[in-house]
Phi, psi and omega in degrees: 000328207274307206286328172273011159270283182342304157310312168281340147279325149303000193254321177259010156269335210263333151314294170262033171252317181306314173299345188270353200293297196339298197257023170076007133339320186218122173262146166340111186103343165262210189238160161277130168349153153285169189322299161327308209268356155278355164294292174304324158311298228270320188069020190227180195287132163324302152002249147029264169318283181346306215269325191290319199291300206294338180267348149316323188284294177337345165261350133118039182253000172222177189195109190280116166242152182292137175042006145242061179055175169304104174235159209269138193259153167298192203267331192308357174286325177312140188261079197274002171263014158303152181294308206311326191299302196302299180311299182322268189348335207244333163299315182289178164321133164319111132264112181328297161341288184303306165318296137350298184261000159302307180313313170299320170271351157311295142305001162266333217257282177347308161300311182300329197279293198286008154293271206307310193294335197281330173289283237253338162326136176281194159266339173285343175299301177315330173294319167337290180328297188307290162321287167350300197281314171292006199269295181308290196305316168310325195252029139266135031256356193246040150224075167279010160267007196251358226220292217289287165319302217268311185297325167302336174268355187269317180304290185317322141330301174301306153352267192322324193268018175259016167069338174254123224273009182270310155325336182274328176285290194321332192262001155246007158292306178257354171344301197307310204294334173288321179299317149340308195278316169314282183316355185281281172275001182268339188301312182279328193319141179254002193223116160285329172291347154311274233310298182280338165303304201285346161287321253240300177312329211251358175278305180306295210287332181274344157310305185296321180108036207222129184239015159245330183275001172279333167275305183319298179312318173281331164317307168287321165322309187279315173302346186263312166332301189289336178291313181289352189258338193298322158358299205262004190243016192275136164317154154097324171313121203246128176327347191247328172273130198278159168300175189258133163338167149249163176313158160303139159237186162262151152310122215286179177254003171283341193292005203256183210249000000 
């Protein structure tokens, strides 16, 4: 019992240090209190504390130096496919920077992926796929965090039917931060109706078997992403604020099977 106090506690220093780095509270670079005195702030046993710094530095976000204390690591240190690393990101204020380079690799990986499902997908994916996408189209225009789930299970499908399980791990590693990145852009989106064509496109070409209009289609799909994300990232915008819905639209008419 003694060890899971313990335990719960290195859990809420490493929870709430990790989040203060994440969302720039404590900037690169600066140092942490000594030991006593976070301890004492802190309200927990040094033990405690320990157990909590050491699994930060293991996320690469602090770094213990001989005689000048715990400092805060850049960001290129960050260990960013950790979960815990990944859940902070997707909790603090949007960063731009991050979010950007998810996209980028989004585009390299994504296109490739809806190549390998349109050869290789089963039919229950595909149905999978379908469902997913009438899923999206049902919960718009007014539950767009329901609109947001169903699309990550529709990328996450696609994933799954290209069978390598290395692409299945990474897209279940990064989930939180994809969702994250959804809700991001279906908020900015101004068209809800871009938004389910370019899905809708990229579910037809892999039904059809087109392994090329399914990376076209995705491609396209990522381009609207980008489009969509710029909104919320606009001068003027203040970084703690989140975006705003978009209007309501109706639904496009393409959408049907």
């Amino acid at each position: 019992m003694k060890r899971a106090v313990k335990r719960r506690k290195s859990d809420r220093v490493l929870n709430d240090l990790g989040m203060q780095i994440v969302s720039g509270q404590r900037a690169p670079g600066d140092r942490l209190p000594r030991e006593h005195d976070l301890s004492r702030r802190l309200g927990i046993s040094r033990p405690s504390l320990r157990e909590g710094l050491k699994a930060l530095v293991q996320k690469g976000l602090i770094e213990p130096r001989t005689r000048r204390g715990t400092t805060i690591n850049e960001k290129h240190r960050w260990n960013v496919l950790d979960a815990d690393v990944l859940r902070w990101i997707a909790e603090a204020p949007p960063d731009r920077e991050f979010y950007r380079t998810l996209l980028e690799a989004r585009t390299i990986i994504e296109p490739a992926a809806a190549r390998l499902a349109a050869a290789r997908a089963s039919h229950e994916t595909i149905l999978g796929l379908e469902h997913a996408y009438h899923a999206m189209a049902r919960a718009l225009p007014r539950d767009v965090e329901a609109c947001c789930r169903h699309d990550l299970a529709l990328h996450e499908l696609i994933i799954l039917a290209t069978a390598n399980p290395i692409l299945t791990a990474l897209a279940t590693t990064i989930r939180t931060a994809l969702l994250a990145a959804f809700r991001l852009s279906s908020n900015a989106r101004e068209s809800y109706e871009n938004s389910l064509a370019e899905h809708w496109a990229v579910v037809v070409a892999i039904r059809k078997r087109s392994p090329e209009d399914a990376e076209q289609a995705m491609r396209e799909l990522l381009a609207g992403t980008a489009r969509d994300l710029a909104p919320a990232f606009a001068p003027g915008r203040s970084r703690k604020a989140a975006p705003t819905a978009a209007p309501h639209r109706r639904r496009p008419k393409h959408g049907g099977r």
